[in-house]
C-alpha positions in Angstrom: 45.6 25.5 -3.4 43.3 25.3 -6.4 43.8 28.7 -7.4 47.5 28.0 -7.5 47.0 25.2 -9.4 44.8 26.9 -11.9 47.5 29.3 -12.4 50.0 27.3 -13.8 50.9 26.9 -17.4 50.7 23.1 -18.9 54.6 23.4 -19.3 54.8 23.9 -15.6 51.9 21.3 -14.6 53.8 18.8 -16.4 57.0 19.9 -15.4 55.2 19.4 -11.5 54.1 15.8 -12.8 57.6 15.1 -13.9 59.0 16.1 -11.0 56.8 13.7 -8.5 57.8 10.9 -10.8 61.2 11.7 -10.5 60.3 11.5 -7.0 59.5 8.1 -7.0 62.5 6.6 -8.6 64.6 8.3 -5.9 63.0 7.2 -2.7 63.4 3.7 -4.4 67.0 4.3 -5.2 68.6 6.1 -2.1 66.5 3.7 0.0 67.9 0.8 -1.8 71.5 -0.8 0.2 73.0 -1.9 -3.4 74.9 1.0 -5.5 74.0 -0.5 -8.7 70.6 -0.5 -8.1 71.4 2.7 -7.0 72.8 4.2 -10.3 69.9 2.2 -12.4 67.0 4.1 -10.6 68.9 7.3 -10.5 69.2 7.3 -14.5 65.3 7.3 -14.2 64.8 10.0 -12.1 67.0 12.1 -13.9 65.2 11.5 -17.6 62.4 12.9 -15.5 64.3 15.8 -13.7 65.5 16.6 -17.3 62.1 16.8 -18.7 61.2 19.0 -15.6 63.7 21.7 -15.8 63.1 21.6 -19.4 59.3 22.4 -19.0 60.4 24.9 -16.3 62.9 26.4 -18.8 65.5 26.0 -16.5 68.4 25.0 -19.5 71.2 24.5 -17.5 69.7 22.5 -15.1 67.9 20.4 -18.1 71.4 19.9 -20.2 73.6 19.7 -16.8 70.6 16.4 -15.8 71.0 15.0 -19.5 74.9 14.8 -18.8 73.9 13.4 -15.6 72.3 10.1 -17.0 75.7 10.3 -19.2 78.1 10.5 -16.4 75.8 7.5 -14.1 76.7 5.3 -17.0 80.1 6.1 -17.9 81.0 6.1 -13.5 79.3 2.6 -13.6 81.7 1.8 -16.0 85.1 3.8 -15.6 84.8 3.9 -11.4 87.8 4.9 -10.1 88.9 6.6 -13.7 90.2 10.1 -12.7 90.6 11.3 -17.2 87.1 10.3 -17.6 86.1 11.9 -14.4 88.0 15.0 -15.4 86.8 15.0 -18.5 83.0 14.7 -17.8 83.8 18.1 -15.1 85.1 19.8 -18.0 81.9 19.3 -19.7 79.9 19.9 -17.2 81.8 23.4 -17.1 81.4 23.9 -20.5 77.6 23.2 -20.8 76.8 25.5 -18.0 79.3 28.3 -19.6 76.6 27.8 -22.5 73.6 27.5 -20.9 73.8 30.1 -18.1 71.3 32.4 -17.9 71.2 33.8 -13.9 73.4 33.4 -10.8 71.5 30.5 -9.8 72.7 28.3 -12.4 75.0 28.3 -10.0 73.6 25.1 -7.9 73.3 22.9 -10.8 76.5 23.5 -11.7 77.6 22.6 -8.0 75.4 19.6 -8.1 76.8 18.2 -11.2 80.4 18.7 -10.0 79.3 17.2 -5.9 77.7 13.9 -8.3 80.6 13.5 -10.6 83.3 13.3 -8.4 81.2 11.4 -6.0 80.1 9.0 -8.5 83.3 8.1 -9.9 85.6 8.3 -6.9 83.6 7.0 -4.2 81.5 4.3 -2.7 78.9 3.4 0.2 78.7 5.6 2.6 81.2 8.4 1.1 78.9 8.2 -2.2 75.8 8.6 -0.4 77.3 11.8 1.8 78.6 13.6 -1.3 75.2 12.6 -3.6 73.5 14.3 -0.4 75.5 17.5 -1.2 74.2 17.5 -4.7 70.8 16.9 -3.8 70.5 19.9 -1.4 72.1 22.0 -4.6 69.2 20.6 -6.7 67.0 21.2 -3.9 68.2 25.3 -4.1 67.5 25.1 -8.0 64.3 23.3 -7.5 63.1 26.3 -4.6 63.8 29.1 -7.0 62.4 27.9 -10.2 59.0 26.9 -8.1 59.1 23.0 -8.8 56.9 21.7 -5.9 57.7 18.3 -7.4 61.3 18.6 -7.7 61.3 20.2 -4.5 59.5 17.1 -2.5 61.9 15.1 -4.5 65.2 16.6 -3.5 64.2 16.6 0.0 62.8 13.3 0.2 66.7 12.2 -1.2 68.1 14.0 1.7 66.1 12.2 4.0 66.2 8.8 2.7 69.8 9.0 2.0 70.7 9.7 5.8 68.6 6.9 6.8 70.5 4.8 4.1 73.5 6.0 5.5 72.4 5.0 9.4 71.2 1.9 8.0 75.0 1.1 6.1 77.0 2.3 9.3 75.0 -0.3 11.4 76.0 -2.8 9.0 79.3 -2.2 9.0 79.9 -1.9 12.6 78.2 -5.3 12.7 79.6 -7.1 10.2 83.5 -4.9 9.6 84.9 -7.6 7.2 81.6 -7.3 4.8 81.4 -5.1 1.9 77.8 -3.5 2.6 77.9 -1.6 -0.9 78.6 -4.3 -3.3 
């Protein structure tokens, strides 16, 4: 374990370090019952993950995150609004046609596309399913550019956001006339 920590680079130590912070803010965020909350903590997580696959040199993944703390805000706002959703996928196309450099661009690209539509279109439950789509997509990035951090991270969203989701089908099937996501 020390050896493999000696070998790394400082980009990729920090890109580690930015990837367990990034860590945090999502266990508190998919764990949280309250969407805004939700999207606050997310933005957080994603200045870190865009630090990380920036230190990793991973560029699309970097500019596809940066466009994800764009889109977080702008869904927040514009819920519901197919143009801006369709316009924030066309970017997301377009900064991925720049930035590709392998094949496996190819799961940023489908994370950004599972988190816009999700983010814009949906709510509670639904959200949390489709946002779980994108993080096992982030999760395949994280595996083949060797972030340990962003790795932990990604799976630790999967897990918490199942539990979330347990914990806001209970709700509902106790209380049916109460909006659980609100």
């Amino acid at each position: 374990m020390t050896d493999l920590i000696a070998e790394l680079s400082l980009a990729q130590g920090l890109g580690q370090l930015c990837g367990l912070v990034a860590l945090g803010f999502c266990i508190a965020g998919f764990s949280n019952r309250n969407d805004d909350r939700l999207m606050v903590l997310l933005i957080s997580a994603n200045v870190a993950f865009a630090l990380m696959f920036a230190l990793f040199e991973s560029w699309t993944a970097s500019a596809l995150t940066v466009l994800v703390i764009v889109r977080i805000t702008l869904a927040r706002k514009y819920q519901g609004n197919w143009s801006i959703m369709l316009g924030m996928l066309a970017v997301n196309l377009l900064v991925a046609w720049v930035t590709w450099k392998s094949v496996t661009d190819v799961f940023p690209l489908a994370a950004a596309v599972f988190g816009t539509v999700g983010m814009f279109m949906l709510r509670g439950i639904p959200l949390r399913i489709i946002l779980g789509l994108a993080a096992l997509a982030w999760m395949l990035n994280n595996i083949v550019i060797g972030s340990v951090g962003g790795t932990l991270a990604e799976g630790m969203v999967l897990v918490t956001n199942v539990i979330t989701i347990i914990r806001l089908y209970r709700l509902q099937r106790k209380y049916p006339d109460v909006k659980a996501h609100h």
